[in-house]
C-alpha atoms as a printed R data frame, in Angstrom:
    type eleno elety resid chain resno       x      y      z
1   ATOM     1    CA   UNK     A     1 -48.512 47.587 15.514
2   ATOM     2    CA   UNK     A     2 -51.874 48.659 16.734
3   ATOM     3    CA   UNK     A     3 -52.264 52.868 16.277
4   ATOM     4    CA   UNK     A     4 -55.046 54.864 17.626
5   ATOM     5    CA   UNK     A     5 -57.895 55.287 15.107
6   ATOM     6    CA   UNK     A     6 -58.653 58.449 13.191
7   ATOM     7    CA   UNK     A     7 -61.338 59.694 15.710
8   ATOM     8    CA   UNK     A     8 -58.692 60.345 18.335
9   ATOM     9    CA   UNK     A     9 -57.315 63.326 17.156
10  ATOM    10    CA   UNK     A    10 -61.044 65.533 16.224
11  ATOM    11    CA   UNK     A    11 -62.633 63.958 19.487
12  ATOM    12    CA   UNK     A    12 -61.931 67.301 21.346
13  ATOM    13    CA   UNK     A    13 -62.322 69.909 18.542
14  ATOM    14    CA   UNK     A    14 -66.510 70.527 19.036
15  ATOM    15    CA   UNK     A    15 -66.912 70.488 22.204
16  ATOM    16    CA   UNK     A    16 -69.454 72.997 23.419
17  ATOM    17    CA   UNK     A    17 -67.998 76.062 24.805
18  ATOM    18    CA   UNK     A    18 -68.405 76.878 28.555
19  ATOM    19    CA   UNK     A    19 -72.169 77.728 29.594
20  ATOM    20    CA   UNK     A    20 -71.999 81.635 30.324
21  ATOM    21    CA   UNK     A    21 -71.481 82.189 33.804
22  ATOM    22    CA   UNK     A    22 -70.373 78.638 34.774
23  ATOM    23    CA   UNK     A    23 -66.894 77.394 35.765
24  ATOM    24    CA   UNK     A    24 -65.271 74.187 34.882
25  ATOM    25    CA   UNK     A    25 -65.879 70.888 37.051
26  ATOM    26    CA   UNK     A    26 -64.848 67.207 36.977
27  ATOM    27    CA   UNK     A    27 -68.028 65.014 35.844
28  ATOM    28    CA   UNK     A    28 -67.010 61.458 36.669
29  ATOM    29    CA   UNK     A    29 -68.522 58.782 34.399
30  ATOM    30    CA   UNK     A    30 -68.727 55.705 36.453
31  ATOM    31    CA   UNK     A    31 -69.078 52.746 33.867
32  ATOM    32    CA   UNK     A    32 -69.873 48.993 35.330
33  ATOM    33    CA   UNK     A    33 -69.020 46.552 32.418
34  ATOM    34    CA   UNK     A    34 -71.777 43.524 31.906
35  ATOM    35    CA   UNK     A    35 -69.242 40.954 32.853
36  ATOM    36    CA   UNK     A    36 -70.010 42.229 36.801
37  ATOM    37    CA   UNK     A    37 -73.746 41.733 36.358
38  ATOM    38    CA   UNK     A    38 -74.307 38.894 33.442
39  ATOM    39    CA   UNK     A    39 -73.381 36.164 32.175
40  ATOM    40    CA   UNK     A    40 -73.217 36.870 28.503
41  ATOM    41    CA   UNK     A    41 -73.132 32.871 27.491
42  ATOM    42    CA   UNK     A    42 -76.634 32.865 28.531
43  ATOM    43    CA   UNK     A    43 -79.226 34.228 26.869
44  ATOM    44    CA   UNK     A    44 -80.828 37.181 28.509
45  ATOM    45    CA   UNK     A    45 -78.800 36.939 31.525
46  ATOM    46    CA   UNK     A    46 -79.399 39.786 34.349
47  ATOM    47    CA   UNK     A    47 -78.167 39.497 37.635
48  ATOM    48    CA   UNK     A    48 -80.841 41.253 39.836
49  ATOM    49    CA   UNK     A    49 -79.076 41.029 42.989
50  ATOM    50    CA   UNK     A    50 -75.655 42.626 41.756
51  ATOM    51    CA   UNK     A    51 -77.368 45.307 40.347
52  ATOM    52    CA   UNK     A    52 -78.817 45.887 43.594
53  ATOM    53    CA   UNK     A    53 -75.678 45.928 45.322
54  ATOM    54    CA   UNK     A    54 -73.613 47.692 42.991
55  ATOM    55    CA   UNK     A    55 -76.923 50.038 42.750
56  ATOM    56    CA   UNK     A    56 -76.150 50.585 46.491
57  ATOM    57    CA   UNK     A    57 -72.328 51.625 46.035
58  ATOM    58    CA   UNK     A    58 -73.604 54.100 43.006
59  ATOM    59    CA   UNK     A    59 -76.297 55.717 45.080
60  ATOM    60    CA   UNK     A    60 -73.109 56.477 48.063
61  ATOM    61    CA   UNK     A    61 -71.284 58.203 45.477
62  ATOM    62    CA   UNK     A    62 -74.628 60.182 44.287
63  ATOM    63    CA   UNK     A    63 -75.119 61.290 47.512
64  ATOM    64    CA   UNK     A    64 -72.203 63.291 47.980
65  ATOM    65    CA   UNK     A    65 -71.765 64.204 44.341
66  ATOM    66    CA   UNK     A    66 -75.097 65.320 42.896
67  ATOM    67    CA   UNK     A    67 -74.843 67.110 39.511
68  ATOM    68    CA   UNK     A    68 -71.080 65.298 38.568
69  ATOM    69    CA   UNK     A    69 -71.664 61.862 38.165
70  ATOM    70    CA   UNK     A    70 -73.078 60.150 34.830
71  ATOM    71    CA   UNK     A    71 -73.548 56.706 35.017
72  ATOM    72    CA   UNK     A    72 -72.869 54.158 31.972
73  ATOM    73    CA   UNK     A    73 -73.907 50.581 31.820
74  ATOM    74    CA   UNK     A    74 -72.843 47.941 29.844
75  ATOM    75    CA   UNK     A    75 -74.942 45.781 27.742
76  ATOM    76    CA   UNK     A    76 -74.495 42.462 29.041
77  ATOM    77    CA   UNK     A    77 -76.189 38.877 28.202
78  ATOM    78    CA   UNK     A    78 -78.914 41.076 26.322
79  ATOM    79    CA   UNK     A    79 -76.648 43.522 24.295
80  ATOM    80    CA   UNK     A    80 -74.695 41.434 23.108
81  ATOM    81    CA   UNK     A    81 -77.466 38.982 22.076
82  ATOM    82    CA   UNK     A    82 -79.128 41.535 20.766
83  ATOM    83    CA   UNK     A    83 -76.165 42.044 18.293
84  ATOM    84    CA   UNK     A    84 -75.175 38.629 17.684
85  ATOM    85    CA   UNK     A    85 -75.852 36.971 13.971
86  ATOM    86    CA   UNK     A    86 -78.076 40.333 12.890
87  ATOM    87    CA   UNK     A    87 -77.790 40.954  8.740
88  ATOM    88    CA   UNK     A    88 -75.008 43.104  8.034
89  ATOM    89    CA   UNK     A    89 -76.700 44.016  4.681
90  ATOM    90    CA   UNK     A    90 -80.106 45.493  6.219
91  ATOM    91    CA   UNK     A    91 -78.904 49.292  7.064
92  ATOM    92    CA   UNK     A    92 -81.361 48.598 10.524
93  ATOM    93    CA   UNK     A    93 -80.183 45.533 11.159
94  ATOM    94    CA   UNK     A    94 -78.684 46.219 14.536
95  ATOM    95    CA   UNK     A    95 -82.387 48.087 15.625
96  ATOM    96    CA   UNK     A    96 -82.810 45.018 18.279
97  ATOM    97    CA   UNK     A    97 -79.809 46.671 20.189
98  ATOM    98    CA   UNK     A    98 -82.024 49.619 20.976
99  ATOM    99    CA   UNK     A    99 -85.003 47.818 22.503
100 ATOM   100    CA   UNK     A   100 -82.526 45.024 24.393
101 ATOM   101    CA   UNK     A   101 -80.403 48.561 25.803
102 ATOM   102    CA   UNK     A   102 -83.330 50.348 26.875
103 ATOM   103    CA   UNK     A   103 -84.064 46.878 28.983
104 ATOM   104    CA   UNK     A   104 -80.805 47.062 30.646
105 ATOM   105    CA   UNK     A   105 -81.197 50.952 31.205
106 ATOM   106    CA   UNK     A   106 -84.368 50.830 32.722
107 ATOM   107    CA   UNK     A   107 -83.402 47.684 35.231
108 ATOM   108    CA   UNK     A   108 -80.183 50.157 36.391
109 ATOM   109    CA   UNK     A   109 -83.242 52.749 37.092
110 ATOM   110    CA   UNK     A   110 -85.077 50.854 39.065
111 ATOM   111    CA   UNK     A   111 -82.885 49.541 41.154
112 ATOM   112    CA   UNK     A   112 -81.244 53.240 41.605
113 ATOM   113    CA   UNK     A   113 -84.415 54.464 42.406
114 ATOM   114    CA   UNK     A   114 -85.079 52.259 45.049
115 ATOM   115    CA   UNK     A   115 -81.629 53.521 46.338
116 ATOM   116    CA   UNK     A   116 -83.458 56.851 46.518
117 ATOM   117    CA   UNK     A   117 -81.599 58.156 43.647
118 ATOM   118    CA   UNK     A   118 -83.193 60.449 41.251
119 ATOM   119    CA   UNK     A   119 -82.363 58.776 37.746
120 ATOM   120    CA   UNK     A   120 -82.952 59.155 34.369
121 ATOM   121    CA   UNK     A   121 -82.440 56.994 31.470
122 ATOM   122    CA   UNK     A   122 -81.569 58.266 28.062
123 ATOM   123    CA   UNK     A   123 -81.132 56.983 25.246
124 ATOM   124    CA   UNK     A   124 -77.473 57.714 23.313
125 ATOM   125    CA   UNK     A   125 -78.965 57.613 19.636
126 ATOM   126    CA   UNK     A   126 -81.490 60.354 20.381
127 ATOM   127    CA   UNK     A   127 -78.536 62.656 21.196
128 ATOM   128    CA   UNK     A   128 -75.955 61.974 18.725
129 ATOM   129    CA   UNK     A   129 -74.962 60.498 15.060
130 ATOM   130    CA   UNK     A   130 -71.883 59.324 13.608
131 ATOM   131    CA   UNK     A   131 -70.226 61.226 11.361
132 ATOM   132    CA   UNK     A   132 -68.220 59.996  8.317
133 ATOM   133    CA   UNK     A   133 -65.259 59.255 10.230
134 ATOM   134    CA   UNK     A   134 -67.029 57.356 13.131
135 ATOM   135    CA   UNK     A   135 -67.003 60.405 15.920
136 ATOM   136    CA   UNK     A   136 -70.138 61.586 17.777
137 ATOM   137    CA   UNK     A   137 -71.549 64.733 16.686
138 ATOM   138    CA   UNK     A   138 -73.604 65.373 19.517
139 ATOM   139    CA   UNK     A   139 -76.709 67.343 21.598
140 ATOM   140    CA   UNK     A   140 -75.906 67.690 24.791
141 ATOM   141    CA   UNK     A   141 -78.328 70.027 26.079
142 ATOM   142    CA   UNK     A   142 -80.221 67.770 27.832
143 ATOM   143    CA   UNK     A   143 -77.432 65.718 29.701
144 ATOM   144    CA   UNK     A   144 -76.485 69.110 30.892
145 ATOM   145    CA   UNK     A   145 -79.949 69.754 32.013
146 ATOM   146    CA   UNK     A   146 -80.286 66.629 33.466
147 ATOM   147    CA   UNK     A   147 -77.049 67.187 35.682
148 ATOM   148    CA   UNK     A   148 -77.294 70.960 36.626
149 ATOM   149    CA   UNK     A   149 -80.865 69.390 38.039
150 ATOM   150    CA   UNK     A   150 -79.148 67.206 40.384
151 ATOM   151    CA   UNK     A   151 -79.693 64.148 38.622
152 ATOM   152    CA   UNK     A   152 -78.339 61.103 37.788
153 ATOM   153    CA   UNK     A   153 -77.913 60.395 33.977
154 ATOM   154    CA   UNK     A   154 -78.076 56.532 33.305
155 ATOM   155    CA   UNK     A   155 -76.577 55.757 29.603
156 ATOM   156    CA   UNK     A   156 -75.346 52.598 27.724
157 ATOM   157    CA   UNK     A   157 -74.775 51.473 23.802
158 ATOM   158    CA   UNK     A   158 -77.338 52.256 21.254
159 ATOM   159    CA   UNK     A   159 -78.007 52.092 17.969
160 ATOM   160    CA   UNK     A   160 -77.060 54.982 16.287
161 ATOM   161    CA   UNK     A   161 -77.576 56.707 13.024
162 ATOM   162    CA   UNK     A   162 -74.718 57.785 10.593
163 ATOM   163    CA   UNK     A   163 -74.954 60.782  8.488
164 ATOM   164    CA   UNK     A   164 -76.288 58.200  5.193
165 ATOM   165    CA   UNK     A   165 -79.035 57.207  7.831
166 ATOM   166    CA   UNK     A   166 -77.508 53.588  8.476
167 ATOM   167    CA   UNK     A   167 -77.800 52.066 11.942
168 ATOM   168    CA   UNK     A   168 -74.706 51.555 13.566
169 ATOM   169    CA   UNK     A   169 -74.839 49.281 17.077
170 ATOM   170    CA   UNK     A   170 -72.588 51.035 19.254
171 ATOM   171    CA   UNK     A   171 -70.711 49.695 22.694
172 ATOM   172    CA   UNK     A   172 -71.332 51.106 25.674
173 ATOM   173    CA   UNK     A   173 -67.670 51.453 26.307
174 ATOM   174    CA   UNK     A   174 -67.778 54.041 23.360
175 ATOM   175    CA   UNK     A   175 -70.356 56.448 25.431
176 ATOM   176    CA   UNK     A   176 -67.244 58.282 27.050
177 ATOM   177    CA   UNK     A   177 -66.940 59.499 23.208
178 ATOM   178    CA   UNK     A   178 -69.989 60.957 23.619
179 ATOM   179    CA   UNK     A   179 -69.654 63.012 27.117
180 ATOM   180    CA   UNK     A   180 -66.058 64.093 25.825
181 ATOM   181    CA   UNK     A   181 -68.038 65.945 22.898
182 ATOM   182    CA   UNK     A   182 -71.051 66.497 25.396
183 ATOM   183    CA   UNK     A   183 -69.917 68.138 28.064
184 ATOM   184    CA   UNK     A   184 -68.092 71.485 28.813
185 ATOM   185    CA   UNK     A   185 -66.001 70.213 32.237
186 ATOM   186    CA   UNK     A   186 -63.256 68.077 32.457
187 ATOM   187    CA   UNK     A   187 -64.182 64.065 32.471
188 ATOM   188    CA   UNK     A   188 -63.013 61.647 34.648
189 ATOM   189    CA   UNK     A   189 -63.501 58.171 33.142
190 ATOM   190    CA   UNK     A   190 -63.624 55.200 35.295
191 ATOM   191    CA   UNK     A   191 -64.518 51.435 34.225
192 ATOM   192    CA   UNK     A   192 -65.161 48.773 36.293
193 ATOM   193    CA   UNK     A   193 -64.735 45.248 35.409
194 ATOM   194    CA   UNK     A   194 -63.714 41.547 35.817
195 ATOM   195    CA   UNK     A   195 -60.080 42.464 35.673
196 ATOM   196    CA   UNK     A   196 -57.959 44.661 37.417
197 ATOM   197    CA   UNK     A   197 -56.480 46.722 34.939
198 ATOM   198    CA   UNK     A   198 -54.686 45.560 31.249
199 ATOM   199    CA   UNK     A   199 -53.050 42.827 32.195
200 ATOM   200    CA   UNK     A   200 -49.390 42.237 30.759
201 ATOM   201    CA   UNK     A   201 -48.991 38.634 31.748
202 ATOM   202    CA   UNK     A   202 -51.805 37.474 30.286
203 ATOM   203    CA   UNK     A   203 -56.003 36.117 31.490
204 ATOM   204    CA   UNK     A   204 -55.559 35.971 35.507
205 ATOM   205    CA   UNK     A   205 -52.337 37.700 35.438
206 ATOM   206    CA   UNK     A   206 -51.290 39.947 38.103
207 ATOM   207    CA   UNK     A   207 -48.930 41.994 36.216
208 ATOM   208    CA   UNK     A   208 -51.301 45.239 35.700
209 ATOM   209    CA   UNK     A   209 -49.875 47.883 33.287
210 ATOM   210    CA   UNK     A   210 -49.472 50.912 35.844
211 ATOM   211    CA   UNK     A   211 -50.171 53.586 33.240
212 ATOM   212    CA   UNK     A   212 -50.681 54.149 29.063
213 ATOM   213    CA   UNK     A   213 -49.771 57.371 27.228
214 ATOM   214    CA   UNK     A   214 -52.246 57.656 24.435
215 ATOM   215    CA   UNK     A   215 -49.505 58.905 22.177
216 ATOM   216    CA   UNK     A   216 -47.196 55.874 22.814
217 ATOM   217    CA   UNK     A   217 -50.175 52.647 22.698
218 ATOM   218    CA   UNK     A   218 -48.445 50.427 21.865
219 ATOM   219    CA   UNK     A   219 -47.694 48.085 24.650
220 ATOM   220    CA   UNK     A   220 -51.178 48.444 25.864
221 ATOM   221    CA   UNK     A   221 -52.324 47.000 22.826
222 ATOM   222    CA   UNK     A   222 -50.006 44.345 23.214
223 ATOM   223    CA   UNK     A   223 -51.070 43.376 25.950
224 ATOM   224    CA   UNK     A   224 -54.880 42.489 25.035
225 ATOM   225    CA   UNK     A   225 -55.868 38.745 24.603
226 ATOM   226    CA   UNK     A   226 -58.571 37.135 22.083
227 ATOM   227    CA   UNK     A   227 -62.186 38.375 22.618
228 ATOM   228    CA   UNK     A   228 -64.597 35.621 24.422
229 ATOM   229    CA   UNK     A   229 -67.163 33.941 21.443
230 ATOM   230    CA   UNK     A   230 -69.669 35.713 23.508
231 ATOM   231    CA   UNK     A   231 -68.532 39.471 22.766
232 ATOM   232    CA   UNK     A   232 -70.242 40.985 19.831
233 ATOM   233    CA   UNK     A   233 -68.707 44.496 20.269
234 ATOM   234    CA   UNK     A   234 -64.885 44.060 19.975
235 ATOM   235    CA   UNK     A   235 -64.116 43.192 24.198
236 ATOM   236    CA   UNK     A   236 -61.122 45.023 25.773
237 ATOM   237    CA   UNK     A   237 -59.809 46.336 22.734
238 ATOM   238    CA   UNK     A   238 -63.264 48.246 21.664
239 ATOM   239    CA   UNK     A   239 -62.516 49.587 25.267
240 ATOM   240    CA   UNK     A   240 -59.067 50.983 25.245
241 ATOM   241    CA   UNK     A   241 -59.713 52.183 21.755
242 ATOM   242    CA   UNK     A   242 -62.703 54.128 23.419
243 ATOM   243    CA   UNK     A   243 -60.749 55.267 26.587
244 ATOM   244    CA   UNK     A   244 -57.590 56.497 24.376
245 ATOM   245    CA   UNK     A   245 -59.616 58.772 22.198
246 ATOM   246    CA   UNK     A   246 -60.821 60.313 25.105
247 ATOM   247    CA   UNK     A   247 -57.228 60.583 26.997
248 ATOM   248    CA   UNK     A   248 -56.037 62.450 23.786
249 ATOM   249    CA   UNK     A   249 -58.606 64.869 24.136
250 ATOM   250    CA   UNK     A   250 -57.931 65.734 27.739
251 ATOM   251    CA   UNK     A   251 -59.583 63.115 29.703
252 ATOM   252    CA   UNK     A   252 -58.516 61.200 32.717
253 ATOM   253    CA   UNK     A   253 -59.341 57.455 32.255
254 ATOM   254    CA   UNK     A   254 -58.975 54.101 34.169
255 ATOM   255    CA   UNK     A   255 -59.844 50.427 34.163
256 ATOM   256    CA   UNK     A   256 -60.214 48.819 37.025
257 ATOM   257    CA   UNK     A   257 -61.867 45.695 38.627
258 ATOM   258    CA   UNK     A   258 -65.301 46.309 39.990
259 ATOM   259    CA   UNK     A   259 -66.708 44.980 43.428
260 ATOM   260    CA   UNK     A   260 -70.197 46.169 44.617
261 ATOM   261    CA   UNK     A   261 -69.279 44.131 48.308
262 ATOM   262    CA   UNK     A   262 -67.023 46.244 50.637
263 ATOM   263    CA   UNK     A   263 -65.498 48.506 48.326
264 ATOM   264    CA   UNK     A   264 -65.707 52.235 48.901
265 ATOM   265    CA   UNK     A   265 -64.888 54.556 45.984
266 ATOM   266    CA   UNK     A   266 -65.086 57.342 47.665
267 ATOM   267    CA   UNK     A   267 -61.437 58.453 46.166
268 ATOM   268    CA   UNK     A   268 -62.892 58.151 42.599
269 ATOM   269    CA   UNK     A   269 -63.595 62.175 43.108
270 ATOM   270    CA   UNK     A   270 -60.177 62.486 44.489
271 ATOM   271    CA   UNK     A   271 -57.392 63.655 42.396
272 ATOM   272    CA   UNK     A   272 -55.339 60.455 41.295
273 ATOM   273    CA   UNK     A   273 -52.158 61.465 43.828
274 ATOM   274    CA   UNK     A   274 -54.478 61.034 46.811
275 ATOM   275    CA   UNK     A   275 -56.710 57.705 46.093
276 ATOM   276    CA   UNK     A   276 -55.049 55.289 49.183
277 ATOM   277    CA   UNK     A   277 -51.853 52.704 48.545
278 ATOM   278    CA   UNK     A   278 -52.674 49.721 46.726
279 ATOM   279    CA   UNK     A   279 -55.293 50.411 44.564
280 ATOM   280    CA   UNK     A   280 -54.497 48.555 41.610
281 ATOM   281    CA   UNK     A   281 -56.042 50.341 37.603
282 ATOM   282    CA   UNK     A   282 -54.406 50.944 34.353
283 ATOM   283    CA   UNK     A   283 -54.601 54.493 34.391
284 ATOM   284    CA   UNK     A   284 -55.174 56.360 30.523
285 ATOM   285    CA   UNK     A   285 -53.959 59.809 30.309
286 ATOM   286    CA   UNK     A   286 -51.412 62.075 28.802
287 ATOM   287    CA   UNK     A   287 -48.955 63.429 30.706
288 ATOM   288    CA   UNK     A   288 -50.561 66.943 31.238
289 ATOM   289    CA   UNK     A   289 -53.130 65.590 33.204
290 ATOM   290    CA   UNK     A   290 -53.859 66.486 36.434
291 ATOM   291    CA   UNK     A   291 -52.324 64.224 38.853
């Protein structure tokens, strides 16, 4: 039986305390997994075109949201490869990651730029270490910055340091870690990928599991199916791992497929009762949360 790892229960215990004068808000982080823009069985993989269109989608939520959204992409073709085969003994070994990250980062710019978004990359390892039990200890000075000037914060995986000064190549779906620890609102966590949710019966199922309790895991865990030869940082599982740690410290998570062609996600900002009929997600939260 799978159990939710040790970080879980200190993920909420330093965050930063309420900036004097301010009142809390929702900060969605809006993550688009690599699967929906490369194809990580070939080397150095980027597709241009759906980053331009998902890009597009990103920039409509901007628009009406300046200051709440945070934007995390995932490594792809390149941060994966980037990982793959690297010597375990050489406490730098993963320092390709940071280079092949950057890459991806900076592509998501552009093309958000051209959208006539203001956006920023930064870089997770210049903001954070790992502490002996794996959690961020984190700076987040400057993501606040960054959003209270009406900007749009673009993050992925890094390498980061641990408190013996080892390297440590983390997965983008861990960032929400990060902005749990980071931030002083409450986070909305939404993931976008090649499936619609967990699925329960299995690779192209269409049995989605509705909803997870992060104190009752379980059948979520379950649920998950071998990792493609591809994946270098642990596939779904690294990803509900991620997304539970951050449900048991208050946060409001979901997985959910992504599509950058006639999709509006408007209802993202919504609260949960109100997004429209049929939208099918795995929603991640405990049951205090906000509905």
């Amino acid at each position: 039986m799978s159990v939710i790892p040790a970080i879980d229960t200190r993920l909420g215990r330093e965050r930063p305390a309420p900036r004097e004068g301010s009142q809390a808000t929702t900060i969605l982080a809006l993550k688009i997994g690599g699967s929906l823009f490369s194809d990580k069985s070939v080397e150095n993989s980027l597709d241009m075109s759906a980053i331009a269109d998902y890009a597009r989608m990103v920039s409509r939520l901007f628009q009406g949201h300046c200051g709440r959204l945070v934007f995390i992409t995932g490594g792809g073709a390149l941060g994966h490869g980037a990982l793959r085969g690297n010597d375990g003994a050489d406490p730098f070994g993963c320092i390709p990651l940071t280079k092949a990250l950057a890459d991806v980062r900076w592509s998501w710019t552009e093309a958000l730029r051209r959208q006539g978004v203001r956006a920023l990359p930064l870089q997770l390892g210049a903001m954070s270490v790992l502490d002996d039990d794996g959690s961020f200890s984190v700076r987040g000075d400057v993501l606040t910055k960054v959003l209270d000037s009406s900007a749009l914060p673009v993050l992925s995986g890094d390498s980061v340091l641990d408190m013996d000064g080892r390297l440590h190549g983390i997965s983008s779906d861990r960032v929400p870690e990060f902005l749990v620890r980071a931030l002083d609102a409450d986070l909305r966590v939404v993931s976008l990928t090649d499936v619609p949710g967990i699925l329960l019966d299995g690779p192209n199922g269409k049995n989605v599991l509705a909803h997870v309790d992060p104190a009752f895991p379980e059948r979520a865990y379950s649920a998950l199916w071998a990792k493609s030869p591809w994946d270098s940082t642990g596939a779904l599982k690294t990803k509900l791992d991620a997304l539970l740690a951050c449900a048991s410290a208050g946060a409001e998570c979901f997985i959910m497929r992504g599509s950058a062609q006639g999709t509006d996600y408007s209802h993202l900002f919504s609260p949960f009762g109100d997004w429209p009929d049929g939208v099918s997600c795995t929603r991640i939260s405990s049951p205090s949360a906000t509905a």
